[in-house]
TORKOL-4160 file (C-alpha; in steps of 0.2 Angstrom, whole numbers, padded with zeros to 4 digits, m for minus):
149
<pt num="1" X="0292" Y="1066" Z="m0787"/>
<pt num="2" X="0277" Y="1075" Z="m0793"/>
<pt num="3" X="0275" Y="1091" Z="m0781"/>
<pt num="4" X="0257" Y="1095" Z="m0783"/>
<pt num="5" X="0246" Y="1112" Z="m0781"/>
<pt num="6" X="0238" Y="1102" Z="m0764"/>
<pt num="7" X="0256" Y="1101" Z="m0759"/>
<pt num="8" X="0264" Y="1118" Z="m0762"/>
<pt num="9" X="0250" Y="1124" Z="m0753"/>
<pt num="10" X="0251" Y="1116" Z="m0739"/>
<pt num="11" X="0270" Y="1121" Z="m0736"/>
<pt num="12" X="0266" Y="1139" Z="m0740"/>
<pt num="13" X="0251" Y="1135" Z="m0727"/>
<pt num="14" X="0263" Y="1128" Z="m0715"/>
<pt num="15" X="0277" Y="1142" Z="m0719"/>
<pt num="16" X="0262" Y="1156" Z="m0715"/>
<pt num="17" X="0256" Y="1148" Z="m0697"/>
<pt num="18" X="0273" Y="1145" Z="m0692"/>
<pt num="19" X="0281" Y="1163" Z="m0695"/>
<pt num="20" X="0267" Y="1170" Z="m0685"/>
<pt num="21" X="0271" Y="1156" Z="m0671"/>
<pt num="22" X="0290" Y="1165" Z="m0670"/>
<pt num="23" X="0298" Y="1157" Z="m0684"/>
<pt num="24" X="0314" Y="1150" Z="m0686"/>
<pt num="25" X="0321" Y="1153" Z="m0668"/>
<pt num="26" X="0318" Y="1137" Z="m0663"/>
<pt num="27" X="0308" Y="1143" Z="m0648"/>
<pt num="28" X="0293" Y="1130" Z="m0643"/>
<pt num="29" X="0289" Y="1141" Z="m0630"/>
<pt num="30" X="0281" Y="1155" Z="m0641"/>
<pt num="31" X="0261" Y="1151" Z="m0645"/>
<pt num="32" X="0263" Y="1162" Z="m0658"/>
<pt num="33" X="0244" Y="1170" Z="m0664"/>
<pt num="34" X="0232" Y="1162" Z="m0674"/>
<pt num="35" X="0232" Y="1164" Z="m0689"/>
<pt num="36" X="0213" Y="1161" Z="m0699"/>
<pt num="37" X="0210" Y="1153" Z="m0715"/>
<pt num="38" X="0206" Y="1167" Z="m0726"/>
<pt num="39" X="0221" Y="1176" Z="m0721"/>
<pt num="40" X="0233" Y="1162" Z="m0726"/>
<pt num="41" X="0222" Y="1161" Z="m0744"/>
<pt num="42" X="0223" Y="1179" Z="m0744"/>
<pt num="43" X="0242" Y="1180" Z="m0742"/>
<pt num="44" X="0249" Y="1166" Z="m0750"/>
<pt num="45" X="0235" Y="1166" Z="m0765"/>
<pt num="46" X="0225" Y="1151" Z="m0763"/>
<pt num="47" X="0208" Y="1147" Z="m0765"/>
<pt num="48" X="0199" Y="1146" Z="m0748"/>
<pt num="49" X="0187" Y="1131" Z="m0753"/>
<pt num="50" X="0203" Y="1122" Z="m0757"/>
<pt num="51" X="0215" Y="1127" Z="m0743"/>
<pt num="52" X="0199" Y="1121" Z="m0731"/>
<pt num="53" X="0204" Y="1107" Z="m0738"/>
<pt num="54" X="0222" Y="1105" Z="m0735"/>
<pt num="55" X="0220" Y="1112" Z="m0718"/>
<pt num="56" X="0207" Y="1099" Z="m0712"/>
<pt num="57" X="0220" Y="1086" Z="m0717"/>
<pt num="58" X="0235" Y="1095" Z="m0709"/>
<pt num="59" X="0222" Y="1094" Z="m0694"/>
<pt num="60" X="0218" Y="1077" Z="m0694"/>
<pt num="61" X="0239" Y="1073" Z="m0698"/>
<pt num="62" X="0241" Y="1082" Z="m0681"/>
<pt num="63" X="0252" Y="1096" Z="m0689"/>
<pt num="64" X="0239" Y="1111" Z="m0682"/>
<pt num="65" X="0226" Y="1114" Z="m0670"/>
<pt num="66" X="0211" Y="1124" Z="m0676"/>
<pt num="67" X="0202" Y="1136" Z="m0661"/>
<pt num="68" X="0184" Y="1141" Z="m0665"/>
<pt num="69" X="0177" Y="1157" Z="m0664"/>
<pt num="70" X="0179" Y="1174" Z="m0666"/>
<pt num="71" X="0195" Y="1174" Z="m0662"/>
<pt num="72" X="0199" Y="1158" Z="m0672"/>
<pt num="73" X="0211" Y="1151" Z="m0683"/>
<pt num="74" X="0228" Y="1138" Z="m0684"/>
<pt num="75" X="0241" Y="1136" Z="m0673"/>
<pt num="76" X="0255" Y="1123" Z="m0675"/>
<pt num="77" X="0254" Y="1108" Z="m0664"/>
<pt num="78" X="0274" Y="1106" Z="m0660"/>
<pt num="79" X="0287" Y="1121" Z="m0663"/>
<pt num="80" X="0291" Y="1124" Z="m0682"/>
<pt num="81" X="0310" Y="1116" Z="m0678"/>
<pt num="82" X="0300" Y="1097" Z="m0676"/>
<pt num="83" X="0289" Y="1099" Z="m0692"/>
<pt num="84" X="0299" Y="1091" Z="m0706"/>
<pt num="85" X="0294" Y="1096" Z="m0726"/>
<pt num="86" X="0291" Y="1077" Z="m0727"/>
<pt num="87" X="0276" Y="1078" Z="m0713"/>
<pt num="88" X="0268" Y="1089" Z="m0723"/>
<pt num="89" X="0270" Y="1083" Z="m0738"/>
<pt num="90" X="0265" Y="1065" Z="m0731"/>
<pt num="91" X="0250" Y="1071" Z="m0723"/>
<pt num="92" X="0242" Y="1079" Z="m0739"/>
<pt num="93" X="0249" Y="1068" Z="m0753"/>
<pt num="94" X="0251" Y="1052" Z="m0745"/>
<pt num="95" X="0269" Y="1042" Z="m0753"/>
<pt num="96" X="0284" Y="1054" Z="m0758"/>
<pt num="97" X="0284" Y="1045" Z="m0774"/>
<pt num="98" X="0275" Y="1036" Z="m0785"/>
<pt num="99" X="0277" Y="1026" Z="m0801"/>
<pt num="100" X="0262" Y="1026" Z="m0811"/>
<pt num="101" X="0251" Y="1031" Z="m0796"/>
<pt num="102" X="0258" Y="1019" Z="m0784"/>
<pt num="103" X="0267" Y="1020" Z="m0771"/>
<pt num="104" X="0287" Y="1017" Z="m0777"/>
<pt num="105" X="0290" Y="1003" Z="m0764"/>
<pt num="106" X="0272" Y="0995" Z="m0772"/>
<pt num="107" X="0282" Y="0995" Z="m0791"/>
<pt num="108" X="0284" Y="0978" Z="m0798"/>
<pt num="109" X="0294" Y="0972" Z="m0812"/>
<pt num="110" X="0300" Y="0957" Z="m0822"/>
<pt num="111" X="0311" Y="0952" Z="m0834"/>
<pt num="112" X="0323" Y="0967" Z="m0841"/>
<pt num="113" X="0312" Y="0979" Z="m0831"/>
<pt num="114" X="0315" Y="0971" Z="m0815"/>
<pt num="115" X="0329" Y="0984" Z="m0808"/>
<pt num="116" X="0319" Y="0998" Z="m0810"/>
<pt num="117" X="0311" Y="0992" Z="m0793"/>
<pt num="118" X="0329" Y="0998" Z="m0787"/>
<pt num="119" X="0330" Y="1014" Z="m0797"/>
<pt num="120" X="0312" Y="1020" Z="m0788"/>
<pt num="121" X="0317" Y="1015" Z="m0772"/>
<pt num="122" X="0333" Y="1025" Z="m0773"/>
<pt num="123" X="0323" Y="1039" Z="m0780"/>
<pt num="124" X="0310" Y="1039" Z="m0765"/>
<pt num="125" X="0325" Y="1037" Z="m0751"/>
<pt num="126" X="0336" Y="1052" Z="m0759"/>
<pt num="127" X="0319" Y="1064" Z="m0758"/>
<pt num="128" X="0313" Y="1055" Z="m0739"/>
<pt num="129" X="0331" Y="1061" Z="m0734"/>
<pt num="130" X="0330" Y="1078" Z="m0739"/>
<pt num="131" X="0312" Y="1083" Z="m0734"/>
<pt num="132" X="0315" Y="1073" Z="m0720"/>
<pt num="133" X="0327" Y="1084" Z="m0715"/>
<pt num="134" X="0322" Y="1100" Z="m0720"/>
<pt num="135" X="0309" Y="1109" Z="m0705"/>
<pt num="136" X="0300" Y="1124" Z="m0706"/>
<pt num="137" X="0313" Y="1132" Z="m0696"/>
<pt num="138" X="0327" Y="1129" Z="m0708"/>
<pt num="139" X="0315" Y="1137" Z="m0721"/>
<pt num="140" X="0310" Y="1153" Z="m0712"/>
<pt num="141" X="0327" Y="1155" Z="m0706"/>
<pt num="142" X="0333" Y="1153" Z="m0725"/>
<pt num="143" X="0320" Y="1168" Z="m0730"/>
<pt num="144" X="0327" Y="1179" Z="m0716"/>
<pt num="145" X="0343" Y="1178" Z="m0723"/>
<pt num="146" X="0352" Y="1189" Z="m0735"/>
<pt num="147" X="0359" Y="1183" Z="m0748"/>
<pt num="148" X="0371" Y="1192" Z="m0760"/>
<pt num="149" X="0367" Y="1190" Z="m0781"/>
């Protein structure tokens, strides 16, 4: 797995909009504020032009809403309990994984080579699994926690 720039913005992104909707509480209820573009570029250090970018897809992915206006900005569509690592990373970089810029499931082999296939699909079920279950939730919530050295 190759975690892109696109990508590591996009869960720093995610991370921003869903600490202002409440956090890790778990509470769907809470609307949270909006939160604007050049905020999240601003905070998290990312070029505006490119996170426009990353939030239209996270928009079209139906990950956030965007209000117009003034008073504009991104909200989360569902609380950040129900948005896994893997739906973000989905809706900007498409497959999990990928051999040689294919999708691992697409990787065909022959001969000697031919369980490598299984290797790859192995590789891309191991990381589904933990991105799958892994939310924004279980992320804040590890942030708010103390840990000792």
């Amino acid at each position: 797995m190759f975690v892109s720039a696109r990508s590591d913005y996009a869960l720093r992104a995610m991370l921003a909009v869903a600490a202002a909707a409440g956090g890790g509480d778990g509470d769907g209820d809470r609307a949270g504020e909006l939160v604007k573009a050049a905020s999240l570029a601003e905070v998290q250090g990312i070029p505006l032009s490119f996170l426009q970018g990353i939030l239209l897809d996270l928009r079209r992915a139906g990950l956030l809403h965007s209000h117009r206006g003034a008073d504009g900005g991104y909200a989360l569509t569902r609380p950040p309990h129900e948005i896994t690592v893997g739906d973000v990373l989905r809706a900007v970089g498409g497959s999990l994984t990928t051999v040689r810029g294919l999708p691992a499931e697409r990787a065909d082999y022959h001969g000697v080579a031919a369980g490598l296939t299984d290797v790859w699909l192995a590789v891309h079920g191991a990381i589904a699994t933990v991105v799958d279950s892994t939310t924004l939730a279980n992320l804040l919530t590890q942030t708010q926690t103390p840990t000792t050295p």
